[in-house]
N, C-alpha and C positions, 0 to 999 in steps of 0.2 A: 297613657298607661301609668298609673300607679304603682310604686314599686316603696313596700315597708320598709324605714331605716331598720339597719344591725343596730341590736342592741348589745352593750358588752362587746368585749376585745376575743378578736376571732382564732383560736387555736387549735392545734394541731387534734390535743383532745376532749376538743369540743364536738368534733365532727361525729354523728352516729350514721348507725346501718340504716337502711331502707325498710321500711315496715312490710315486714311478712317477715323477712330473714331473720331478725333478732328484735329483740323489745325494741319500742323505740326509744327510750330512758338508755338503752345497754349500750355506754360508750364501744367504739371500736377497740380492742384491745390493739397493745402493743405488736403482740406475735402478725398478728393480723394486716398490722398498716407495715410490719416491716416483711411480709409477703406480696403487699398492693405494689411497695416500690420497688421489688427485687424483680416483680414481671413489668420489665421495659422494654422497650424497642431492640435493646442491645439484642435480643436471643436474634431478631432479623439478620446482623452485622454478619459480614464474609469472617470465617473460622478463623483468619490470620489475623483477624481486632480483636477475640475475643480473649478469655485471660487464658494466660498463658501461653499466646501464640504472640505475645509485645514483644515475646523475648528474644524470638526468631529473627534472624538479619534479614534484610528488604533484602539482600544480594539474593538470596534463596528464592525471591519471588522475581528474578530476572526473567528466567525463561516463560514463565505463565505469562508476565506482564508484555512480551515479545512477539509472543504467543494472540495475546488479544488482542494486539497492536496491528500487527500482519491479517490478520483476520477482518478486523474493521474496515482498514484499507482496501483490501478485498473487495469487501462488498460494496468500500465506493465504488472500487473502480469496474466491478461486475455490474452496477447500477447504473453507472454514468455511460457504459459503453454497449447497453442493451440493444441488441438486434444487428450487432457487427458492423456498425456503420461509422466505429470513432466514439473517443468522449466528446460528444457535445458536438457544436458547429465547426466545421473546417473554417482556416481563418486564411487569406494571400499573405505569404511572406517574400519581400524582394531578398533576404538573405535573413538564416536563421539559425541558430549554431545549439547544439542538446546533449547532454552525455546521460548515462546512466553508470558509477561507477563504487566502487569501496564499499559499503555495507548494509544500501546503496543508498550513495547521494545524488541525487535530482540536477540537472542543471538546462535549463533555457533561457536564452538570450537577457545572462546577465543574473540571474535569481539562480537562489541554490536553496534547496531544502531534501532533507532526508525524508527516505522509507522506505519500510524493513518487508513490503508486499513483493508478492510477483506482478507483473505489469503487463497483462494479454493486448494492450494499445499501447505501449509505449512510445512510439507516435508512428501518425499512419496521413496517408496520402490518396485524395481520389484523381490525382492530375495525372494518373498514370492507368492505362488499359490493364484491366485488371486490378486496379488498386496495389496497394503500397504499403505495409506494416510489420516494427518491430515489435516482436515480443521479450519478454527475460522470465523466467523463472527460478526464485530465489529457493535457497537450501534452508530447512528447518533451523528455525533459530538456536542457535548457541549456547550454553548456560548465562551468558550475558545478556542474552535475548536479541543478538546481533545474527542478522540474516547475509547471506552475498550472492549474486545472481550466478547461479550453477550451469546457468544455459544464458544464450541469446541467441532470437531466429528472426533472420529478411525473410518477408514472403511478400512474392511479386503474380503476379501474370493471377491471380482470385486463386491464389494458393499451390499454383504448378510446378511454381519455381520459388524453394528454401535454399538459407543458407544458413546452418546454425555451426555453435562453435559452443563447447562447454569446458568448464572449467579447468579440465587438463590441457585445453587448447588442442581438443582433437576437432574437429573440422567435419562437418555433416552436410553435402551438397544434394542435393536433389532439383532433377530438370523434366519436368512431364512424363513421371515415369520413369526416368534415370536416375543411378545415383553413379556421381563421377565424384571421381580423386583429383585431387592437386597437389602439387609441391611446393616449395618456397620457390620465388620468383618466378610463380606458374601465372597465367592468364586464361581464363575459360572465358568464353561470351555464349551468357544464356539467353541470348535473344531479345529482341524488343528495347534493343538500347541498356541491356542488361550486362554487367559484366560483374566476375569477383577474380581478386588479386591476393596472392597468398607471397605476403613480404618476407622478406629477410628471416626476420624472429618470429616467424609462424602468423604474424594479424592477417583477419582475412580484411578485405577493403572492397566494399561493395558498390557499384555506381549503378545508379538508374533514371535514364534519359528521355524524355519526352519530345515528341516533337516540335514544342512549341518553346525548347531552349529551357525549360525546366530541371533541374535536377537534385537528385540526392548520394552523397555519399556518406555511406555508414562505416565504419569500422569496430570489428571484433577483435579486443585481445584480451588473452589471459593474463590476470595478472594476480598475484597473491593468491587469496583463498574464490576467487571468481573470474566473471567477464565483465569488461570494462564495455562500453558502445558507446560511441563517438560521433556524431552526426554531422552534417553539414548540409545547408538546402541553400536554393533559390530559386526564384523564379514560381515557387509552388504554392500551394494549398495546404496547410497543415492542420491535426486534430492528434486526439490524444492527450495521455496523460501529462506527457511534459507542456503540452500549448496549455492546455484548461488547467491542470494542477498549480501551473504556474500561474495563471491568472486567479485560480482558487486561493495559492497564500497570498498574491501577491498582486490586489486587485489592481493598482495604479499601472502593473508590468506589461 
């Protein structure tokens, strides 16, 4: 392909219109090329780049930003945990230690990382008749865009037997159709190797026993503006956000 050298030094107004629209001699005027660069991409830009929105503190966009943060995570974790079966593959742990706590930070076997989502798997277990899974659900973000789990619930036996506990540290049990009270240094057993313990300062302490020497113990307590959850396992099968999350920041973990 042949392609004619520019002759002459190429400027701004040298440039003319296209033939039909204007002569073709008829330089583009001034007015004209500073209307071509005034329509740019910018008018695409979110309202808070545009002018006059520079002058607005970021702090002001905490809660939108908290907001779409919690929501993202969401639909990992709605994605990753499609058809109620766990995030992802159950993995054997001979011992395994998990919290969900403070606003909320993440924690399994040794890795810590934040997020501001609610967690419908926050780890779940199939080494147990009926399966085995913590849930939390976080409170609307804060003008800092900071969330805290307002609830956490055990649920055992394919969902017969809950044990939630919410942010004031009131205590919600249900057993097949029951719902029972406890007191501090109460002990209920809900069956199936099932029990909850309602300590001193109100935690509830939840143990779940298989017969193959398996177990989990969770605990609930209120603490500041939320629920903290505490886990402890061995001998099991684990899945959910803390096993695979953890493995998702932290692939070598």
């Amino acid at each position: 392909m042949y392609v004619q050298p520019l002759e002459g030094s190429f400027a701004t107004g040298s440039l003319s219109s296209l033939p039909g629209a204007l002569s073709d001699e008829t330089p583009l005027s001034d007015d004209a090329a500073g209307a071509a660069a005034g329509d740019n991409i910018s008018r695409f830009m979110p309202p808070w780049l545009n002018d006059g929105a520079a002058a607005a503190p970021y702090g002001a966009l905490g809660p939108l930003m908290g907001m779409l943060q919690q929501l993202m995570q969401m639909l990992q974790s709605l994605l990753g945990c499609a058809g109620g079966n766990g995030c992802g593959s159950e993995r054997f742990f001979r011992n395994a230690t998990g919290s969900s706590d403070g606003d909320p930070h993440l924690f399994f076997n040794g890795n810590r990382w934040t997020s501001m989502a609610s967690q419908p798997d926050l780890l779940s277990s199939g080494s147990f008749p009926g399966g085995f899974q913590i849930s939390t659900q976080t409170s609307p973000p804060n003008g800092k865009g900071v969330t805290w789990n307002r609830s956490a619930t055990v649920a055992m036996n394919g969902g017969a037997t809950t044990v939630t506990m919410n942010a004031n540290g009131q205590p919600a049990i249900a057993n097949n159709g029951q719902t029972l009270s406890i007191a501090p240094g109460q002990t209920l057993q809900l069956g199936n190797g099932e029990a909850v313990t309602c300590e001193q300062n109100g935690a509830l302490c939840i143990t779940a026993q298989n017969g193959s020497g398996g177990q989990i113990t969770t605990t609930l307590t209120a603490r500041g503006n939320g629920v903290d959850v505490d886990v402890e396992a061995r001998d099991v099968d684990l899945g959910g956000t803390l096993v695979n999350g953890s493995r998702a920041f932290f692939p070598s973990g």
